[in-house]
C-alpha positions as MATLAB code, in Angstrom:
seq = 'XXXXXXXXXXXXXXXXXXXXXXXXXXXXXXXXXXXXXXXXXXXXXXXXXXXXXXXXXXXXXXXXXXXXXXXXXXXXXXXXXXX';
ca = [
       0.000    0.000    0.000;
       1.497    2.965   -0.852;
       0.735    6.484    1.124;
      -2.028    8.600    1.135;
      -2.711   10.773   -1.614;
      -4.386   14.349   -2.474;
      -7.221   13.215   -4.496;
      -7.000   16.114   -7.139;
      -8.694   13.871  -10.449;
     -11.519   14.951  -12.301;
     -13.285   11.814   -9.955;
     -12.993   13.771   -7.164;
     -15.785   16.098   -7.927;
     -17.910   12.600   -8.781;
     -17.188   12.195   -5.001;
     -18.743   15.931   -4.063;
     -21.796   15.514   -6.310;
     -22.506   12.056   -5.234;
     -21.744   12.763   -1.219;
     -20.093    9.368   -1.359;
     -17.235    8.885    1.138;
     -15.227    6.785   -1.185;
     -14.627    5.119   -4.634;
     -12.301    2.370   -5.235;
     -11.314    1.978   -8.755;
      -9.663   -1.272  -10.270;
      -7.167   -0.933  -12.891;
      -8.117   -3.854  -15.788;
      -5.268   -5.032  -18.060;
      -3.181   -7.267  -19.161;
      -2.168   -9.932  -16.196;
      -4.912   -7.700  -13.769;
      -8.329   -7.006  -13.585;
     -10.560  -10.286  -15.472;
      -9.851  -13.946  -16.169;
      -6.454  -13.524  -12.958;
      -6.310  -13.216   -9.232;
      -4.186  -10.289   -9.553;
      -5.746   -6.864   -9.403;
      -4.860   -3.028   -7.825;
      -7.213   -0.463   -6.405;
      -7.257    3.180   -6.233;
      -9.196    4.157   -3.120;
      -9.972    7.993   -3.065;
     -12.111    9.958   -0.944;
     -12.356   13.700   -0.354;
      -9.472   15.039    0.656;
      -7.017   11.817    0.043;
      -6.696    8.567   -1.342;
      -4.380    5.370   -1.572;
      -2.885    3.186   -3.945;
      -3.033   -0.777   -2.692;
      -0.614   -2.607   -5.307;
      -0.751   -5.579   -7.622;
      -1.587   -8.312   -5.188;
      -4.194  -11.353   -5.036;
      -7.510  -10.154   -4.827;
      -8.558  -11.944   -1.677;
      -5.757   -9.722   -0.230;
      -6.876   -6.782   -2.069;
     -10.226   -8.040   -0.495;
      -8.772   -7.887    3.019;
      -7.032   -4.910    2.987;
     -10.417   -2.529    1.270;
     -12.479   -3.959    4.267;
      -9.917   -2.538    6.347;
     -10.021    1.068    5.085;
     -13.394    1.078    5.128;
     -14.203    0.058    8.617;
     -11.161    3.022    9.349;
     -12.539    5.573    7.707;
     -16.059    4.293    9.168;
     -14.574    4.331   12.687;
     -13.007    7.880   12.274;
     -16.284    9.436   10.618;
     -18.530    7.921   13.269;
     -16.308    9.392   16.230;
     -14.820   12.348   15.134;
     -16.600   13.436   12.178;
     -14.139   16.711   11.875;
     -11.293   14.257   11.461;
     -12.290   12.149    8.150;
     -11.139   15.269    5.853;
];
């Protein structure tokens, strides 16, 4: 996983319009995405984002649950904090 990023891509408004706390987007390719276990996810959300890198996807799996239930966890008790 690499760090957190300022999420500054024309998908970032999609996240302002749509008042959705997060998009993850899979990249699809050659050796990733269909028809292979292997996969990578941009997770962005307003103000930030990360990168999780090639890996299985019941990894990739894993560590998205993770995020979310952070991000949940921070929103639900200090919802100043999230941004």
């Amino acid at each position: 996983m690499t760090g957190v990023q300022t999420c500054a891509l024309p998908i970032c408004a999609k996240l302002d319009r749509k008042r959705l706390d997060l998009i993850a987007a899979n990249a699809v390719g050659p050796g990733q995405g269909f028809d292979t276990e292997l996969n990578q996810l941009e997770l962005l959300w307003p103000g930030g984002g990360v990168s999780l890198e090639l890996a299985p996807k019941d990894k990739l799996a894993r560590q998205l649950i993770g995020i979310v239930a952070e991000r949940w966890h921070v929103k639900n008790s200090h919802p100043a904090r999230l941004q």
